[in-house]
PAVEX-991076 format. One line per field, with one value per residue (C-alpha): residue number from 1; chain; z, y, x. Coordinates in Angstrom, 3 decimals. Layout:
nr <- c(NUM|...)
kette <- c(A|...)
Z <- c(Z|...)
Y <- c(Y|...)
X <- c(X|...)
This chain:
nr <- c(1|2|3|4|5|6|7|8|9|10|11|12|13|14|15|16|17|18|19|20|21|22|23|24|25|26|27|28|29|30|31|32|33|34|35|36|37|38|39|40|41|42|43|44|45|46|47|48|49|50|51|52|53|54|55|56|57|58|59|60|61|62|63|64|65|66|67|68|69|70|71|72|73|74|75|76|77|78|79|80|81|82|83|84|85|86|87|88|89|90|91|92|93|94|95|96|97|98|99|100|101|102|103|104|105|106|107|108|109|110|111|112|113|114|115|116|117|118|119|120|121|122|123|124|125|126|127|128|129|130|131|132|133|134|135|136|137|138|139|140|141|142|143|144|145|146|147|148|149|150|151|152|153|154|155|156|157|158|159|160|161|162|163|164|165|166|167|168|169|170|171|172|173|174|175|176|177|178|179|180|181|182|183|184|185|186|187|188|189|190|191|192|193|194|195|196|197|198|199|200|201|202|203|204|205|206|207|208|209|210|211|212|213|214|215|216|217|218|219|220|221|222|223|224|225|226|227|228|229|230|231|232|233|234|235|236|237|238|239|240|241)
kette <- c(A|A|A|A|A|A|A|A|A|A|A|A|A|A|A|A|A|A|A|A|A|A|A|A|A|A|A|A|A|A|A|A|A|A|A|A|A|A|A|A|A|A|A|A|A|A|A|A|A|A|A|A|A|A|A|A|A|A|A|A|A|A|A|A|A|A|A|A|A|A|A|A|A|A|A|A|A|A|A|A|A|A|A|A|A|A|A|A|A|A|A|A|A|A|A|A|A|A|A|A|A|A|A|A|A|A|A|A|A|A|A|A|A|A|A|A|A|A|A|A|A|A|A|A|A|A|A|A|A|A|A|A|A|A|A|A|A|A|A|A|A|A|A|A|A|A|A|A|A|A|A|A|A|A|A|A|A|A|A|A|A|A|A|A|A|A|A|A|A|A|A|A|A|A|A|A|A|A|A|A|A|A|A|A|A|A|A|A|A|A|A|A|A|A|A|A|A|A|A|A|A|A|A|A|A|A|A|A|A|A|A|A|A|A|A|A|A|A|A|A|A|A|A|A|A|A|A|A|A|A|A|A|A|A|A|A|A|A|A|A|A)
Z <- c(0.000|-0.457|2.725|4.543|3.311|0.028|0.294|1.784|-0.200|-3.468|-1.927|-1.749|-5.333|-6.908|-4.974|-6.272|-10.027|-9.989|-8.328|-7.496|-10.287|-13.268|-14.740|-14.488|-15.887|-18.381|-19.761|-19.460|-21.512|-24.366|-26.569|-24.607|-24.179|-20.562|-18.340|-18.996|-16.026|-16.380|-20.597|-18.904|-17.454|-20.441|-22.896|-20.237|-20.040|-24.347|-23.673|-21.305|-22.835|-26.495|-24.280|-23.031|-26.383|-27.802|-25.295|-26.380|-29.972|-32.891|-33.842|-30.874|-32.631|-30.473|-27.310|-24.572|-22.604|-19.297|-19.183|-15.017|-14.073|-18.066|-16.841|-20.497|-22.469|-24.651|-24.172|-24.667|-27.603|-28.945|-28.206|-29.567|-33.054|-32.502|-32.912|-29.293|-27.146|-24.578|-21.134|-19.340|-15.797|-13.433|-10.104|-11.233|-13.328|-14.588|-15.865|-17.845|-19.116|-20.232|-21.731|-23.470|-24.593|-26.720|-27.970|-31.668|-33.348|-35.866|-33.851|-36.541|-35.662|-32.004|-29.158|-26.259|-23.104|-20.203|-16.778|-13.407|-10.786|-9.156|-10.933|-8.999|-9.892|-10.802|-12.213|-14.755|-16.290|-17.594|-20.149|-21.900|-21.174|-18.260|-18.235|-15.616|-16.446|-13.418|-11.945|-8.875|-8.294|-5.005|-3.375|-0.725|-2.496|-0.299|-1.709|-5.421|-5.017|-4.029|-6.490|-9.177|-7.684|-7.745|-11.530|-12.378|-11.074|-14.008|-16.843|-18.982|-21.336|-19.991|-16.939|-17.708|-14.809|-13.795|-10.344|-9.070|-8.600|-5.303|-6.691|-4.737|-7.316|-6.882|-3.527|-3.315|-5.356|-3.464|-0.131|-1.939|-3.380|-6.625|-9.976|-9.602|-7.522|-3.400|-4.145|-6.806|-5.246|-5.456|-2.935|-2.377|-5.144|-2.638|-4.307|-4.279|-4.485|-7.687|-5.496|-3.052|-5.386|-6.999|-3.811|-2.714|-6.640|-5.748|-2.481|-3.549|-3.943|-5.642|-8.198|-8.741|-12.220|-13.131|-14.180|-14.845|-17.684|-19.787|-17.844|-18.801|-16.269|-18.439|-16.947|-18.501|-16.017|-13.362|-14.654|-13.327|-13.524|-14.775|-16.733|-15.352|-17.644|-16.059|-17.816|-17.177|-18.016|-16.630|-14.939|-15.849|-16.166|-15.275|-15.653|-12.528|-11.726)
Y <- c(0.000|3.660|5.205|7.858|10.490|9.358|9.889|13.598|14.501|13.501|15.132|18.418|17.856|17.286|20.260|22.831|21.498|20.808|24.135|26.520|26.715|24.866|28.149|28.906|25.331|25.638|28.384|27.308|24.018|26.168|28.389|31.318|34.415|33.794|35.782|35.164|33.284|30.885|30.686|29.717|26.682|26.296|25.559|23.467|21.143|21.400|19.946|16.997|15.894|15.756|13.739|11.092|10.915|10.276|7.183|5.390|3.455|5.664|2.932|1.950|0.268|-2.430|-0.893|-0.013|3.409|4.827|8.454|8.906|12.253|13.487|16.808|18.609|15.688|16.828|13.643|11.310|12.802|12.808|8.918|7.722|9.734|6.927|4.289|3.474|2.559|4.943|5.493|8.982|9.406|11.985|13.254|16.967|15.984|19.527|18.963|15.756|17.827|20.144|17.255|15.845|19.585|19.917|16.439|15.966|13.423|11.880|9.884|7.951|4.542|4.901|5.476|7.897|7.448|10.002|9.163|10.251|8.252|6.942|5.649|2.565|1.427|-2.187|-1.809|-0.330|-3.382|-3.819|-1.702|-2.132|1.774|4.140|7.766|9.865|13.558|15.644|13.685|12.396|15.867|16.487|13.437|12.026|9.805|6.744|7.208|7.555|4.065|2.666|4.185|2.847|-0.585|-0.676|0.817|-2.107|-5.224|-3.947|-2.939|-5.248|-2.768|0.544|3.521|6.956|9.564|12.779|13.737|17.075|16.944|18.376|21.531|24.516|26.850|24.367|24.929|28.494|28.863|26.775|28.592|32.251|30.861|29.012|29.611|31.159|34.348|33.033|32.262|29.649|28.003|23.902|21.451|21.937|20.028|17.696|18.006|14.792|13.459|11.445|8.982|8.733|7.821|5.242|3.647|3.368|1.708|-0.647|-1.578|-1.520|-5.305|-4.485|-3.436|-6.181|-6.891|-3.803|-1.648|2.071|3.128|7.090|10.106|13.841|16.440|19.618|23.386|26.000|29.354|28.420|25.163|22.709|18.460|15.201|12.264|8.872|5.608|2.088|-0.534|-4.382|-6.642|-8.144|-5.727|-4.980|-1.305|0.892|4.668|6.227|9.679)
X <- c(0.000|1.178|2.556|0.509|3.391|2.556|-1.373|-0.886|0.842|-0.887|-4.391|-1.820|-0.523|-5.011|-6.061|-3.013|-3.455|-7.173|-8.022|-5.339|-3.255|-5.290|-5.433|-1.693|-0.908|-3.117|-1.192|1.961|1.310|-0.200|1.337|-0.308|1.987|3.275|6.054|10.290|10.084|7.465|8.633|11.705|10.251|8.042|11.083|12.820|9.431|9.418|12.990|12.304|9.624|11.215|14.497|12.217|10.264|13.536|14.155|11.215|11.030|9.916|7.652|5.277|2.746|1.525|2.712|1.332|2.308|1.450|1.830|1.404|0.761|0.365|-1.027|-2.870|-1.302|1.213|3.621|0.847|-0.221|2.865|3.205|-0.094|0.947|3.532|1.192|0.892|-2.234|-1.853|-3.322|-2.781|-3.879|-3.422|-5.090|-6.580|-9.260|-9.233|-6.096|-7.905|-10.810|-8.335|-6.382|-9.419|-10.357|-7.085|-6.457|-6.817|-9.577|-6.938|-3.924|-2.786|-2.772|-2.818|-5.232|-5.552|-7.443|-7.194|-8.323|-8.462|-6.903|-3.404|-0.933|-0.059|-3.772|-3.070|-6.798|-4.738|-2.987|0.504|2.457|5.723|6.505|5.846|6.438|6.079|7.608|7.848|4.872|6.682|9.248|6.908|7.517|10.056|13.062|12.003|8.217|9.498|11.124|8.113|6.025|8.236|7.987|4.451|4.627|7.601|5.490|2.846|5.672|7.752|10.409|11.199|10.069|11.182|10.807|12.318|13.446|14.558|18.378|19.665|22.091|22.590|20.788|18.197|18.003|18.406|15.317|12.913|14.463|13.124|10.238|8.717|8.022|4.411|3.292|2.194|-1.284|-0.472|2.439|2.813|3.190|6.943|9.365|11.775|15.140|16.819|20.733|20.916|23.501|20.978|18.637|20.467|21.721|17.259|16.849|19.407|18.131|14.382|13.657|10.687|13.179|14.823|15.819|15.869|18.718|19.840|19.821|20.507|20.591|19.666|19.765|17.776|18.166|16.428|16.310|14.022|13.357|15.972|14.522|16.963|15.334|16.324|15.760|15.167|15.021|14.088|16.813|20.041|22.606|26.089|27.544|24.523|24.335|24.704|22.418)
């Protein structure tokens, strides 16, 4: 079961992007003029999501992707194009309707579902791909590890996530505030020590089998996240964060 860290703060994460910032985020994943800060963090989130894009097969035809925590949709948009059958969850369901709003009718060959909900739901089923860009950036490192060993019992080729690396710009901008004026602040973003992180994957049995994979630490003026492939398989020489 999720821990009770876990469960607070996920009601804190559905009540900032499903009422206190939807409008906010809905801007900043559009192509709606926005301020040099927030465009800052705008073309830093273009960025990540074309790097993890670009770790999944061009052809995904007969796949099947989780996007957890897809926000307005843009990556799993972008996937089903790909030819992949694609569910996209997250907890705002404004977010979702917004998601739903601005997907296109014609994905090629693949399919698109959006949903509401967790995404450790085993209700979901299995996938051969998980995503999950900036979706877990609020949480404790030991709660990350667990997540993604609930998400790897249910996923048989790759999980792509970002983390917040601990830097001291990093940290100096969290300590003076985020990226969005008081009243639309998120749950805070726990900035975490790539070594620490790999040492918890390593020790995570629910991991097991599972290597590391690429790394891609993206910084683009207030926007500062690093992509972190694992991948199922047999170990020998893994990336380190």
């Amino acid at each position: 079961m999720p821990t009770s860290s876990y469960q607070e703060r996920r009601g804190e994460i559905e009540t900032y992007f499903d009422r206190t910032a939807s409008d906010a985020w809905g801007r900043l994943t559009s192509d709606a003029p926005v301020s040099r800060v927030r465009a800052t963090v705008r073309a830093g989130r273009d960025l990540m999501r074309a790097t993890l894009l670009g770790w999944l097969p061009a052809d995904l035809a007969g796949r099947r992707l989780l996007d957890a925590g897809c926000g307005t949709g843009a990556l799993a948009v972008e996937a089903a194009r790909r030819g992949a059958t694609v569910v996209a969850i997250d907890v705002a369901p404004t977010l979702i309707a917004l998601a739903q709003e601005r997907s296109p009718k014609d994905l090629g060959g693949g399919s698109l579902e959006f949903l509401v909900g967790d995404m450790t739901d085993p209700a979901l089923g299995t996938f051969d791909h998980v995503v999950a860009m900036d979706s877990v950036i609020h949480y404790r490192s030991e709660d990350v590890v667990v997540l993604l060993a609930k998400v790897a019992a249910r996923t048989q080729g790759s999980i792509l996530f970002t983390f917040a690396p601990r830097t001291p710009l990093l940290a100096l901008m969290h300590a003076v505030g985020q990226f969005f004026p008081r009243g639309d602040r998120s749950p805070a973003i726990v900035p975490v020590s790539p070594k620490r992180l790999a040492q918890l994957i390593a020790a995570q049995a629910g991991l097991a089998g599972w290597r590391l994979g690429r790394t891609q630490r993206i910084a683009r003026g207030f926007y500062t996240s690093q992509a972190l492939e694992l991948v199922r398989g047999p170990t020998g020489g893994p990336a380190h964060p």
